[in-house]
PyMOL Python script that loads the backbone (N, CA, C, O; Angstrom):
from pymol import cmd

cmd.read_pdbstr("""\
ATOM      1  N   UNK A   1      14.684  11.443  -2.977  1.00  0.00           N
ATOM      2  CA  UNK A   1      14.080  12.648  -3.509  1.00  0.00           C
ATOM      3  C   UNK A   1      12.566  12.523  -3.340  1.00  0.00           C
ATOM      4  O   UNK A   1      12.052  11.454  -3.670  1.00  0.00           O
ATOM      5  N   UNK A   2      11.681  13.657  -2.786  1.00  0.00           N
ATOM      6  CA  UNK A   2      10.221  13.619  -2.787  1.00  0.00           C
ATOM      7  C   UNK A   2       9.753  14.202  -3.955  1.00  0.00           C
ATOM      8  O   UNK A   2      10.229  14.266  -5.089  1.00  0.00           O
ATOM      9  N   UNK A   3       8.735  14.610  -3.460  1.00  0.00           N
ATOM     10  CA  UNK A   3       7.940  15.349  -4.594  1.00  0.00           C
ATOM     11  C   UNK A   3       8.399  16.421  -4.664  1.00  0.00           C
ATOM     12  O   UNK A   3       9.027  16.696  -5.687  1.00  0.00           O
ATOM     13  N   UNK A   4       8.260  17.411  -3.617  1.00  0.00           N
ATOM     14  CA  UNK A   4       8.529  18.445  -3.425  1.00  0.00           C
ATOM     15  C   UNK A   4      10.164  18.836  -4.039  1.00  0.00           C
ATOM     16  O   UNK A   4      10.255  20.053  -4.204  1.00  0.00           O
ATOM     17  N   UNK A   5      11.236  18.211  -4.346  1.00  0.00           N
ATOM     18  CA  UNK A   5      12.357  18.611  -4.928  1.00  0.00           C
ATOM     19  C   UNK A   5      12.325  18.140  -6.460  1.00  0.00           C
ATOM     20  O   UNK A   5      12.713  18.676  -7.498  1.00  0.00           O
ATOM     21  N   UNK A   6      11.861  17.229  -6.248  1.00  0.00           N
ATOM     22  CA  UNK A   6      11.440  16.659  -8.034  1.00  0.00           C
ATOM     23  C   UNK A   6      10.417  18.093  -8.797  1.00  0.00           C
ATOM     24  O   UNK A   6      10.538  18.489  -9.956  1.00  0.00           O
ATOM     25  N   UNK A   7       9.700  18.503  -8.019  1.00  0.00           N
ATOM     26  CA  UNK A   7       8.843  19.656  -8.706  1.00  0.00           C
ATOM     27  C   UNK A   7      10.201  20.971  -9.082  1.00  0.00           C
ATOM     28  O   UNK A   7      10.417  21.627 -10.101  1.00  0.00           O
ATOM     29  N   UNK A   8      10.959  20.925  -7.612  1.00  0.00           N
ATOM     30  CA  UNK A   8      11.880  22.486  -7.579  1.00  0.00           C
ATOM     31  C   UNK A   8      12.666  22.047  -9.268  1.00  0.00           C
ATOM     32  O   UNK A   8      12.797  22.880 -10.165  1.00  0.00           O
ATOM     33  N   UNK A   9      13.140  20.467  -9.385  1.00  0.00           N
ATOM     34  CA  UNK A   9      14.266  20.135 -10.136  1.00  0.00           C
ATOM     35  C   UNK A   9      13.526  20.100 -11.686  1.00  0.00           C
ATOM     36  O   UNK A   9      14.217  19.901 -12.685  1.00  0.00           O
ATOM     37  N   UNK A  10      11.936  20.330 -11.780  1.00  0.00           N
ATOM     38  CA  UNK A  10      11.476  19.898 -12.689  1.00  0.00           C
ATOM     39  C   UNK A  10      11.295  21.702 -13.054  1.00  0.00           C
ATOM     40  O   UNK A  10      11.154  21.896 -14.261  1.00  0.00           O
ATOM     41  N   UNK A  11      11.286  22.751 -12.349  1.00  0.00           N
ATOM     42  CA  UNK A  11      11.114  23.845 -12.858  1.00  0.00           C
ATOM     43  C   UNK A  11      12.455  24.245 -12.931  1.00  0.00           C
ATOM     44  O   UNK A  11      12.855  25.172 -13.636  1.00  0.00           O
ATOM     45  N   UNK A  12      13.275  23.418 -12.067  1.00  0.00           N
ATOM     46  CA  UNK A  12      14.927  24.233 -12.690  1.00  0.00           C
ATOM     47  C   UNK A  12      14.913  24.043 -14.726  1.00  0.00           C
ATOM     48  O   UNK A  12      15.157  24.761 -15.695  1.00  0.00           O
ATOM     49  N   UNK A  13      14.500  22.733 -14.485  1.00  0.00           N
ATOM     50  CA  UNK A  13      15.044  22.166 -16.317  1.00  0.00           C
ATOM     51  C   UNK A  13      14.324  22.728 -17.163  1.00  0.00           C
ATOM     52  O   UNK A  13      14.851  23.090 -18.215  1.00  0.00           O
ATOM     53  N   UNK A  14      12.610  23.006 -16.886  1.00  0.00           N
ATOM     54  CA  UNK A  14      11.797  22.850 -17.915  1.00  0.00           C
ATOM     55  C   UNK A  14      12.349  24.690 -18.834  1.00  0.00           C
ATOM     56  O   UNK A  14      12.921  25.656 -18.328  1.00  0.00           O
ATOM     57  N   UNK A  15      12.038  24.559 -19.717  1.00  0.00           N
ATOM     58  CA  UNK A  15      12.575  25.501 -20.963  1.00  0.00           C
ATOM     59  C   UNK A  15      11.887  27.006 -20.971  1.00  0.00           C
ATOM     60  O   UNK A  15      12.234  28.067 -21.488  1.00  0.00           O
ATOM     61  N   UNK A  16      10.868  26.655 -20.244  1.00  0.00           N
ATOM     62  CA  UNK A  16       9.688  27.823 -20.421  1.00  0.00           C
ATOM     63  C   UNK A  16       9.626  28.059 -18.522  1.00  0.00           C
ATOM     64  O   UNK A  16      10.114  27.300 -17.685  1.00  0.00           O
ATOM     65  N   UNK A  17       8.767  29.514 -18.240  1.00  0.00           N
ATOM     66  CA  UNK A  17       8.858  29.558 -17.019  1.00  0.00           C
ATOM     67  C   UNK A  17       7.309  28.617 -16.852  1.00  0.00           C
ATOM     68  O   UNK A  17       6.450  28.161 -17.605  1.00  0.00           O
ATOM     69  N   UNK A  18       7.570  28.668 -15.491  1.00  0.00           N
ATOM     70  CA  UNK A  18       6.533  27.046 -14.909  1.00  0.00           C
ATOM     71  C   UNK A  18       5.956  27.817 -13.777  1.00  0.00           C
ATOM     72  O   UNK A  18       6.644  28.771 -13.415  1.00  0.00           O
ATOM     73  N   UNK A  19       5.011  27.643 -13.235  1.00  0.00           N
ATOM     74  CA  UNK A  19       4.592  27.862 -11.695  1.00  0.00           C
ATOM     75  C   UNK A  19       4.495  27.042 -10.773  1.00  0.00           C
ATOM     76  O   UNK A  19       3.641  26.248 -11.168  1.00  0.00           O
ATOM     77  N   UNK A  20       4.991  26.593  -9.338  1.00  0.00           N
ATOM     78  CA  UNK A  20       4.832  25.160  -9.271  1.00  0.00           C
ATOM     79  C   UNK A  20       3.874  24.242  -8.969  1.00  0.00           C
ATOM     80  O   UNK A  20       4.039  23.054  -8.692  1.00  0.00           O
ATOM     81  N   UNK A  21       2.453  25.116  -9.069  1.00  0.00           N
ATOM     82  CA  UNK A  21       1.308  23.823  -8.827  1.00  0.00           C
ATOM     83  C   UNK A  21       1.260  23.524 -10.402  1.00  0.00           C
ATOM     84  O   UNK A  21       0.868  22.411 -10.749  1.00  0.00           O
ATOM     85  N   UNK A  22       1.626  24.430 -11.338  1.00  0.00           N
ATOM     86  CA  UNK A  22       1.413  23.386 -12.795  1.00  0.00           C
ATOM     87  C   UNK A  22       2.078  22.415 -12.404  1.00  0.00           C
ATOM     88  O   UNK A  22       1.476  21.358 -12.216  1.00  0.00           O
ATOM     89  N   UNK A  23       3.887  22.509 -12.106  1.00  0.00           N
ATOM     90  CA  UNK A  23       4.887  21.720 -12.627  1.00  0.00           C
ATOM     91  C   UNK A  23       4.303  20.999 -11.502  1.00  0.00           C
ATOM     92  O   UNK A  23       5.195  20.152 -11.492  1.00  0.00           O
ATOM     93  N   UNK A  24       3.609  20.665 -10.630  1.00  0.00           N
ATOM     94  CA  UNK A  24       3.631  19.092  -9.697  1.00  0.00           C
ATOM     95  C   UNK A  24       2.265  18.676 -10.325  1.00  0.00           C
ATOM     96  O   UNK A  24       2.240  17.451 -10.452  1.00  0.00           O
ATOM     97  N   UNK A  25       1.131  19.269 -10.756  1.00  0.00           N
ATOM     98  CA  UNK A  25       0.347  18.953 -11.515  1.00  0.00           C
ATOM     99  C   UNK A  25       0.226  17.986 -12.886  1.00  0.00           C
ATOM    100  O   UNK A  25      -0.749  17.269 -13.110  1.00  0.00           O
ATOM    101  N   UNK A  26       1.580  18.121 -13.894  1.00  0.00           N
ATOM    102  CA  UNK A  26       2.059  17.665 -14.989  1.00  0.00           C
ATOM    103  C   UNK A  26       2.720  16.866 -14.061  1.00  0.00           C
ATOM    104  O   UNK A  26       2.580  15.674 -14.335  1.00  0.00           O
ATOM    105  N   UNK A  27       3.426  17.083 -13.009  1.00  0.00           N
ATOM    106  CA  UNK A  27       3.970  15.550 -12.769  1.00  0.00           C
ATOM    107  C   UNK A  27       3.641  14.281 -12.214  1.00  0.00           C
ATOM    108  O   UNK A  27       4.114  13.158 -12.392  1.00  0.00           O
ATOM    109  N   UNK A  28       2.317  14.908 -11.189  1.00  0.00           N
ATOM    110  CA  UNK A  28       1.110  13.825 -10.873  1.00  0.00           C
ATOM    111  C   UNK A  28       0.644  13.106 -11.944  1.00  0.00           C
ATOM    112  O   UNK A  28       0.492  11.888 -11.843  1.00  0.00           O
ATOM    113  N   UNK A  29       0.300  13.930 -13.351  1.00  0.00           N
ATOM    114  CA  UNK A  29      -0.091  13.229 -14.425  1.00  0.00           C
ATOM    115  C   UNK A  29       0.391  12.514 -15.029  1.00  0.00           C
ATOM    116  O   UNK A  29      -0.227  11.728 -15.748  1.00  0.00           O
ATOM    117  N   UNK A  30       1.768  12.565 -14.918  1.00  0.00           N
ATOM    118  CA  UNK A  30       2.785  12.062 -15.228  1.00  0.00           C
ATOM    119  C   UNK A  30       2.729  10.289 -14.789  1.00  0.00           C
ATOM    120  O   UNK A  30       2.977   9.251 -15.401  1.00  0.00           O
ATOM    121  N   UNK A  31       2.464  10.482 -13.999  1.00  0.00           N
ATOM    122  CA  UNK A  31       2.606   9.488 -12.496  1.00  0.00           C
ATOM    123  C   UNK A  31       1.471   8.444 -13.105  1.00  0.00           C
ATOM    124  O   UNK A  31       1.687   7.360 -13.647  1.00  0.00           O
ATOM    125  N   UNK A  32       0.301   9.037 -12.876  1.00  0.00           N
ATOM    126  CA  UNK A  32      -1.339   8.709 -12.846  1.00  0.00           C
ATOM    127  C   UNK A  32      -0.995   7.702 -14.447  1.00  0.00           C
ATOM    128  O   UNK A  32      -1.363   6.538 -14.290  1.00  0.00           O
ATOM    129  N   UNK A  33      -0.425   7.954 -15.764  1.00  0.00           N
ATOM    130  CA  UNK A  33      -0.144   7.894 -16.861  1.00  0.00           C
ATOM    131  C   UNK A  33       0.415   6.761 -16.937  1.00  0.00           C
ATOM    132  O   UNK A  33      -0.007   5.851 -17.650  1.00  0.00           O
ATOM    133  N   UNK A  34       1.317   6.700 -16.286  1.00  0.00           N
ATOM    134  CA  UNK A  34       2.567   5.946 -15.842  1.00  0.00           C
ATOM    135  C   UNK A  34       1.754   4.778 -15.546  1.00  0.00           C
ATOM    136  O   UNK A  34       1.738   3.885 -16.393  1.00  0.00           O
ATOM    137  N   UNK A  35       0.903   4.607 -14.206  1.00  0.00           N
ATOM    138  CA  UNK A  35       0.039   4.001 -13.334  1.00  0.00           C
ATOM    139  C   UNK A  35      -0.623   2.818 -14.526  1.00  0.00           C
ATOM    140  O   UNK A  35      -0.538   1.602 -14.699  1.00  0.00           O
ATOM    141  N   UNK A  36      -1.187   3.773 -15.073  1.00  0.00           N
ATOM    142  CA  UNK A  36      -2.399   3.242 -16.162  1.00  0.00           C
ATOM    143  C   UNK A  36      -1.865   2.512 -17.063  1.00  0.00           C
ATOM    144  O   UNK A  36      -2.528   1.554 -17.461  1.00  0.00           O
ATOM    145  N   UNK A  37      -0.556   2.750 -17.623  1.00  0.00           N
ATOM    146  CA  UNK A  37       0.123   2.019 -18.601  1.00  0.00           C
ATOM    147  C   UNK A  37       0.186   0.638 -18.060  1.00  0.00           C
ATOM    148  O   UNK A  37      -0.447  -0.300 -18.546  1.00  0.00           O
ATOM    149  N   UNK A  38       1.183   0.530 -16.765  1.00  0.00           N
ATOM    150  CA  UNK A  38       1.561  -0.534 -16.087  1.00  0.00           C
ATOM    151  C   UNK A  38       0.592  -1.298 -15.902  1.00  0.00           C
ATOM    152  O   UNK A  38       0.781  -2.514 -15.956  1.00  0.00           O
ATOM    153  N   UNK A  39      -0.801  -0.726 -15.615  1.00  0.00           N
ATOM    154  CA  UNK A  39      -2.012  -2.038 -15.205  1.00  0.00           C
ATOM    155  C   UNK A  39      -2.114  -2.569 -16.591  1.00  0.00           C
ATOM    156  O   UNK A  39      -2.077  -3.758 -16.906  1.00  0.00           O
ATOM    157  N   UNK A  40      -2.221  -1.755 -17.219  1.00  0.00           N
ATOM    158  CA  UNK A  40      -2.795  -2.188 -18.791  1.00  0.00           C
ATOM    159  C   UNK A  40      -2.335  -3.292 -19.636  1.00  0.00           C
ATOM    160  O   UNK A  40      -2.992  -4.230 -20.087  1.00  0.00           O
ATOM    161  N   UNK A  41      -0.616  -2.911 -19.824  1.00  0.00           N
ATOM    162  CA  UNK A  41       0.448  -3.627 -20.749  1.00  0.00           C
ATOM    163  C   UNK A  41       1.156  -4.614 -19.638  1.00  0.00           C
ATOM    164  O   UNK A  41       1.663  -5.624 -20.125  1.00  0.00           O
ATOM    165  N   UNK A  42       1.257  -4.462 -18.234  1.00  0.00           N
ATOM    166  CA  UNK A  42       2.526  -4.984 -17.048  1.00  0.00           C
ATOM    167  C   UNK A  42       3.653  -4.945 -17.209  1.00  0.00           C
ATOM    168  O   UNK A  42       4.526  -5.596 -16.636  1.00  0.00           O
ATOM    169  N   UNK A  43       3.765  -3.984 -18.206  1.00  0.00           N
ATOM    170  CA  UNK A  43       5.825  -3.575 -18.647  1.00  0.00           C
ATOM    171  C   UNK A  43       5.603  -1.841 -19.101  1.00  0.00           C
ATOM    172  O   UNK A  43       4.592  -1.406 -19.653  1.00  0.00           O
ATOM    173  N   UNK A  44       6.559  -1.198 -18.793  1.00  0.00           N
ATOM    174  CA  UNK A  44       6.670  -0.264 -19.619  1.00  0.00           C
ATOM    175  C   UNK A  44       8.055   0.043 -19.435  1.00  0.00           C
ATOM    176  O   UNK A  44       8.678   0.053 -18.373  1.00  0.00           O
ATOM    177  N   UNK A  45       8.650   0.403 -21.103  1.00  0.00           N
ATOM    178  CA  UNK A  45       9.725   0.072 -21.313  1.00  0.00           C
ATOM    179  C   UNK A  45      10.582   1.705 -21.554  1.00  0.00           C
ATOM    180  O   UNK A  45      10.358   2.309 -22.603  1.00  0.00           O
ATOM    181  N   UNK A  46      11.416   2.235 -20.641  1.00  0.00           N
ATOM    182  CA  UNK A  46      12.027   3.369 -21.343  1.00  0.00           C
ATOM    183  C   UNK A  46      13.575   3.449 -21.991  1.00  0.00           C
ATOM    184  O   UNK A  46      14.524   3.677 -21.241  1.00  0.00           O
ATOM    185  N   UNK A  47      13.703   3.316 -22.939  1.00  0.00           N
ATOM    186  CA  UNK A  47      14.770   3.418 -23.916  1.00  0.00           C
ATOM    187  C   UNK A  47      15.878   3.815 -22.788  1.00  0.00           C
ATOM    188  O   UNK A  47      15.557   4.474 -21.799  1.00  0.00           O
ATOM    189  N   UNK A  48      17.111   3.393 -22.999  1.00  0.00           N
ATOM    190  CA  UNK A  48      17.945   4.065 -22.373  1.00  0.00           C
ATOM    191  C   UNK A  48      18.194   4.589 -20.846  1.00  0.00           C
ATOM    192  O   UNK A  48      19.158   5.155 -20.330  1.00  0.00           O
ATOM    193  N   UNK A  49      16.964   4.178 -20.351  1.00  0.00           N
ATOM    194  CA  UNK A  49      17.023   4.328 -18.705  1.00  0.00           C
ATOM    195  C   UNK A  49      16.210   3.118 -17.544  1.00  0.00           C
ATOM    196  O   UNK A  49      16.436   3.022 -16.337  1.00  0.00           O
ATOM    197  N   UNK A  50      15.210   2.270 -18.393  1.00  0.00           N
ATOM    198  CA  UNK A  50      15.271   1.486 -17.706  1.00  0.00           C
ATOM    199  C   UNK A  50      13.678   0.845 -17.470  1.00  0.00           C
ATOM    200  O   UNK A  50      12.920   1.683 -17.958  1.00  0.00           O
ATOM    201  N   UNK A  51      13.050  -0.053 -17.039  1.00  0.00           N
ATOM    202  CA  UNK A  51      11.841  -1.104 -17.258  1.00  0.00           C
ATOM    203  C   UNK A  51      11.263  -0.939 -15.932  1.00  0.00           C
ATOM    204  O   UNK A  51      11.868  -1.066 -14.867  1.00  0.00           O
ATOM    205  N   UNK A  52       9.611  -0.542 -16.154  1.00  0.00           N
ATOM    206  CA  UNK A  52       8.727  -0.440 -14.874  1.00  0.00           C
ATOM    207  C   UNK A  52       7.777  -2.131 -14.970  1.00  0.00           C
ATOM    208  O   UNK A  52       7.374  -2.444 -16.091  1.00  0.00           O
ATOM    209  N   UNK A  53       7.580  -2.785 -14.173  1.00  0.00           N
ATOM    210  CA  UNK A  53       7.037  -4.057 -14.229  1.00  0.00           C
ATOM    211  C   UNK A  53       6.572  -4.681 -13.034  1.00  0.00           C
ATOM    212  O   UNK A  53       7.195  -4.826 -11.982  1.00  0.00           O
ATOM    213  N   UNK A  54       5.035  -5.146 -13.400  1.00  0.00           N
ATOM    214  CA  UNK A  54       4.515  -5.626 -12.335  1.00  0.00           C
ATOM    215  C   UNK A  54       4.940  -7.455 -12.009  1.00  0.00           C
ATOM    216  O   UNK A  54       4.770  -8.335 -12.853  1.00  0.00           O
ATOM    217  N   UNK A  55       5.487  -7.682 -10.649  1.00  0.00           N
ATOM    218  CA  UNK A  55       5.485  -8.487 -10.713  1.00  0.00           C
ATOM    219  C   UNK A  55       4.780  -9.134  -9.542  1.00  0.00           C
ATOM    220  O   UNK A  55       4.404  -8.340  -8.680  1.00  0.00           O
ATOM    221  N   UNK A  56       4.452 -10.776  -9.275  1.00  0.00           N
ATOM    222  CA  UNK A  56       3.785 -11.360  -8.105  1.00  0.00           C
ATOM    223  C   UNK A  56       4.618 -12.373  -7.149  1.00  0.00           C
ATOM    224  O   UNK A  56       5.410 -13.293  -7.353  1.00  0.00           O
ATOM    225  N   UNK A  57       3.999 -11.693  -5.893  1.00  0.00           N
ATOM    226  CA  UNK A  57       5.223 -12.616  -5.236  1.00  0.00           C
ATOM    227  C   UNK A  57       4.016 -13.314  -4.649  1.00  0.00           C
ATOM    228  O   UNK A  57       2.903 -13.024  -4.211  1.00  0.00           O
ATOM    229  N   UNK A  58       5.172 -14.925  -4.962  1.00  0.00           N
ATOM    230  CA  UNK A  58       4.565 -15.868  -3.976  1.00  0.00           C
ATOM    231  C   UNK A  58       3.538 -16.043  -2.657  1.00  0.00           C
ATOM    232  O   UNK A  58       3.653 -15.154  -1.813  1.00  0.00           O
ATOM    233  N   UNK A  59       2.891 -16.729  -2.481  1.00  0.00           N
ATOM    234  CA  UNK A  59       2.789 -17.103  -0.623  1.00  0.00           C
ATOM    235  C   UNK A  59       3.342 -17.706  -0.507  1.00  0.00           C
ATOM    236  O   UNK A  59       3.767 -18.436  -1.402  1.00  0.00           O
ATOM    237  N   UNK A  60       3.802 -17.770   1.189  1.00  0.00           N
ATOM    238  CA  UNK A  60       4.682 -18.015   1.747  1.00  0.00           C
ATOM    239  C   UNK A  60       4.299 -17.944   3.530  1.00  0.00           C
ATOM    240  O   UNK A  60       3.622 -17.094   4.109  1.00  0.00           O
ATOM    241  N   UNK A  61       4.940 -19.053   4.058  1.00  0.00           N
ATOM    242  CA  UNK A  61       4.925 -19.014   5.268  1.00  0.00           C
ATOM    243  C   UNK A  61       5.592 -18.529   6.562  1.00  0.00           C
ATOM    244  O   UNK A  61       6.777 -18.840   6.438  1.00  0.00           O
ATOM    245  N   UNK A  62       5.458 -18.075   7.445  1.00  0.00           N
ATOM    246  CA  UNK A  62       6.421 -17.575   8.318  1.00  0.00           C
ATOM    247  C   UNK A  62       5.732 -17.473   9.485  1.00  0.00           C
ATOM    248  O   UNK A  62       4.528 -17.414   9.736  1.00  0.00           O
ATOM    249  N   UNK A  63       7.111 -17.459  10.420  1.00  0.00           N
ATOM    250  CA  UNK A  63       7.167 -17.551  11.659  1.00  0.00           C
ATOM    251  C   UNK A  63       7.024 -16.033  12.574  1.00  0.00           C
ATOM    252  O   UNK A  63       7.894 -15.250  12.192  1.00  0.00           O
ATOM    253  N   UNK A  64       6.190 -15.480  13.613  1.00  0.00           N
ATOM    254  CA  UNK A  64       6.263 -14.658  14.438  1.00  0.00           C
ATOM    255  C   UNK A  64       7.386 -15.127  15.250  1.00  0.00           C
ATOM    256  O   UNK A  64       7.288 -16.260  15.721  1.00  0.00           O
ATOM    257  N   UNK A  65       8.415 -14.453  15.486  1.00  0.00           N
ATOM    258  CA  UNK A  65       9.560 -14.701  16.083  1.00  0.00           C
ATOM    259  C   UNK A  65       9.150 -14.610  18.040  1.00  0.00           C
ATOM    260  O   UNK A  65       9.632 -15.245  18.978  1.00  0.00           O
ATOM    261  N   UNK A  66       8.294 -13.745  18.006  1.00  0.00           N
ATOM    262  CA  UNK A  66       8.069 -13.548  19.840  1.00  0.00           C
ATOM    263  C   UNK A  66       7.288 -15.097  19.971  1.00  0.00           C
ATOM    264  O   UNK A  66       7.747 -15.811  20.862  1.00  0.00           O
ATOM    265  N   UNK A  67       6.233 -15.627  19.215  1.00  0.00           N
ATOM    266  CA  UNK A  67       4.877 -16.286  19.796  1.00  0.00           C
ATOM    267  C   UNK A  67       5.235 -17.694  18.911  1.00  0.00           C
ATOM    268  O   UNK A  67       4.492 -18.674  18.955  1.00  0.00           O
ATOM    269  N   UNK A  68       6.666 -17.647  17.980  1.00  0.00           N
ATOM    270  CA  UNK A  68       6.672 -18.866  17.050  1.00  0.00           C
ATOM    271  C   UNK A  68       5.363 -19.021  16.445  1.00  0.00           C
ATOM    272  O   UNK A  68       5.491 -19.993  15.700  1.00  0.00           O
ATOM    273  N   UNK A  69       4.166 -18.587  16.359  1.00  0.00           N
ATOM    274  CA  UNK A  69       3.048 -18.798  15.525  1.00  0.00           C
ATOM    275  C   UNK A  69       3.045 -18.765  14.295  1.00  0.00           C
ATOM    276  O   UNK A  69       3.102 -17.650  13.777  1.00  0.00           O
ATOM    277  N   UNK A  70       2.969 -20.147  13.293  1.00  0.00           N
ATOM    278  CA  UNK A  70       2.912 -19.751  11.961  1.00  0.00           C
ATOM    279  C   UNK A  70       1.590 -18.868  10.999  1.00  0.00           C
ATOM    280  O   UNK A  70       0.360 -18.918  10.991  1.00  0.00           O
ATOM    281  N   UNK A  71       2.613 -18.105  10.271  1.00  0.00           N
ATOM    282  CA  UNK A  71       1.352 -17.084   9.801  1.00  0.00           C
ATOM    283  C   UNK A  71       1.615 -17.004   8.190  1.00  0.00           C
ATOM    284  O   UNK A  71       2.760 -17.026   7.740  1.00  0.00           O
ATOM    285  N   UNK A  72       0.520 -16.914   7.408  1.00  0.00           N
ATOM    286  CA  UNK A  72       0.600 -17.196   6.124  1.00  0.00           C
ATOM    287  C   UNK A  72       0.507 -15.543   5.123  1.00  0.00           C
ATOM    288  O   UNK A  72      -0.121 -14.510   5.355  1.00  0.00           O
ATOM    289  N   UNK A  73       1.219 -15.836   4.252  1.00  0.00           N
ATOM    290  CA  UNK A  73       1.841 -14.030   3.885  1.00  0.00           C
ATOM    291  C   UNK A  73       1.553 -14.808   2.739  1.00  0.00           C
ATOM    292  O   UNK A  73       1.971 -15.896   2.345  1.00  0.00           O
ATOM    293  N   UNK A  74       0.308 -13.558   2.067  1.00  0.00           N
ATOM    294  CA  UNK A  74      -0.834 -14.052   0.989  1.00  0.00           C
ATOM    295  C   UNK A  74      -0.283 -13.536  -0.312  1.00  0.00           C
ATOM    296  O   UNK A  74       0.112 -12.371  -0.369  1.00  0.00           O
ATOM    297  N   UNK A  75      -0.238 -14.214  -1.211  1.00  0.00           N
ATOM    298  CA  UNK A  75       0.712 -13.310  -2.955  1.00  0.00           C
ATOM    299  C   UNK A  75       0.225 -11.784  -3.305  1.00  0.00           C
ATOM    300  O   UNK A  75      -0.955 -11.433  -3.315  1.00  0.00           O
ATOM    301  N   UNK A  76       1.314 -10.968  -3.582  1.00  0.00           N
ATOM    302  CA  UNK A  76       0.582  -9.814  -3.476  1.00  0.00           C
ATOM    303  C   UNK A  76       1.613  -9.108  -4.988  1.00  0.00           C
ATOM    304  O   UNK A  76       2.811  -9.266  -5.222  1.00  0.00           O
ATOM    305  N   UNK A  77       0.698  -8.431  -5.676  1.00  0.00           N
ATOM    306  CA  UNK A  77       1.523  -7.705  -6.775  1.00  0.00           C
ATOM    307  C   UNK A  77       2.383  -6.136  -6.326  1.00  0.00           C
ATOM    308  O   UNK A  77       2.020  -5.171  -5.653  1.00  0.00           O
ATOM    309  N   UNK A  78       3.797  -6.487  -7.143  1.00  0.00           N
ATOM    310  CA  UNK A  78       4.560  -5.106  -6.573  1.00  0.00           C
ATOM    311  C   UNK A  78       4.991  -4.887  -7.905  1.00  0.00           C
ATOM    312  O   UNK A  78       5.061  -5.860  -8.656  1.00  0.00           O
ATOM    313  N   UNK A  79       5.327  -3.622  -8.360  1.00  0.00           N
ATOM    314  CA  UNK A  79       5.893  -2.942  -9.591  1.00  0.00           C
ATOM    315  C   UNK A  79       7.485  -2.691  -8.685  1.00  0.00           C
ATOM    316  O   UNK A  79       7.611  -2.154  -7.584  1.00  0.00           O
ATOM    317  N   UNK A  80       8.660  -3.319  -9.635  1.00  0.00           N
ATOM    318  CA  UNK A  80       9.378  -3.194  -9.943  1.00  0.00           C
ATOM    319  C   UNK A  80      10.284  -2.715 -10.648  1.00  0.00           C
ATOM    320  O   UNK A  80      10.023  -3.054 -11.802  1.00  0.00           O
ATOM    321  N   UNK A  81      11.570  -1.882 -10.618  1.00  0.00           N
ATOM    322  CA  UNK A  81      11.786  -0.960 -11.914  1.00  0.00           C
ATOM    323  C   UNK A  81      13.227  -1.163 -11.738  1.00  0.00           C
ATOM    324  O   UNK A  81      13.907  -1.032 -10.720  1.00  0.00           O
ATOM    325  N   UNK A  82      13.615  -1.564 -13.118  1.00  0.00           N
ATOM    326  CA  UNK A  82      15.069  -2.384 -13.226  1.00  0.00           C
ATOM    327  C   UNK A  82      15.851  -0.947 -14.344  1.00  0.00           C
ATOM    328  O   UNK A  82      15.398  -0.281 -15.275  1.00  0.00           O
ATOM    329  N   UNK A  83      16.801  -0.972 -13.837  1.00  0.00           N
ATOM    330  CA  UNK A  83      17.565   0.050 -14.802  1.00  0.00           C
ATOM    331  C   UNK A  83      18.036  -0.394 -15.803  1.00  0.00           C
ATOM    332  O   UNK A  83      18.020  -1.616 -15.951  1.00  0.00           O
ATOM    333  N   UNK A  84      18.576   0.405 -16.757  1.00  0.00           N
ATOM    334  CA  UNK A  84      19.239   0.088 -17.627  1.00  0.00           C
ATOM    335  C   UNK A  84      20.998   0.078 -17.532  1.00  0.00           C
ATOM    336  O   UNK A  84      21.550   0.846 -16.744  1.00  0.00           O
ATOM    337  N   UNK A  85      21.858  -0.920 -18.462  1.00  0.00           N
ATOM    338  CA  UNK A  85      22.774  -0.820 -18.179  1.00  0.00           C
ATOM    339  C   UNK A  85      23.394   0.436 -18.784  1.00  0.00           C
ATOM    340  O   UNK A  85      24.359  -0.026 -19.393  1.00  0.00           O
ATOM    341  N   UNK A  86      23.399   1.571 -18.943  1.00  0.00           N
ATOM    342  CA  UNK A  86      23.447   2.987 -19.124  1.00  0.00           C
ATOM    343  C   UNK A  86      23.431   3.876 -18.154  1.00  0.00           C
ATOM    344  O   UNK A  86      24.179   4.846 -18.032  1.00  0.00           O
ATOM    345  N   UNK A  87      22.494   3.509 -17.401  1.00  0.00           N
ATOM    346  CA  UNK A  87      22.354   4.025 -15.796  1.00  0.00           C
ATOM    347  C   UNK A  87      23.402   3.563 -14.886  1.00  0.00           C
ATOM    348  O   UNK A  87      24.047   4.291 -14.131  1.00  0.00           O
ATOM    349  N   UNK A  88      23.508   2.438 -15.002  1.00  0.00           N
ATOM    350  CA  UNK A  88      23.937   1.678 -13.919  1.00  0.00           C
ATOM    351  C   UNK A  88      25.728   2.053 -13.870  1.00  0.00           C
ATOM    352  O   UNK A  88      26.444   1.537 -13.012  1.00  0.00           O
TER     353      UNK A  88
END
""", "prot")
cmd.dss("prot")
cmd.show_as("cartoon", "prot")
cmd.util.cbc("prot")
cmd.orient("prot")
């Protein structure tokens, strides 16, 4: 799903009529919100559906498969988002 159907699916639900640069507007903010939490706390936790979390991966070494040249793959942070068993 992109943005663009998440906005259509977010004015199907919402209760009141919407226009859709609000409804992708509130959902950028949404997003941006989201963003800010995660740097802040590195968990954010939603009841019943499931955990956003930054985590760090290792370095690590590896091989270019054409040139065999070893090349070094530097630790880098990724947000992760684990469901809940409700979802699942």
């Amino acid at each position: 799903m992109n943005k663009r159907e998440l906005t259509k699916l977010y004015i199907k639900l919402s209760l009141c009529p919407i226009s859709q640069n609000k409804a992708k507007e509130e959902i950028e903010e949404f997003f941006e919100t989201l963003k800010e939490a995660i740097v802040i706390d590195g968990k954010v936790k939603f009841p019943k559906i499931g955990t956003f979390e930054i985590l760090t991966r290792q370095p690590r070494k590896v091989s270019n498969p054409v040139t065999r040249e070893l090349m070094t793959i530097y630790p880098k942070k990724i947000i992760k988002f684990r469901a809940s068993k409700k979802i699942k």
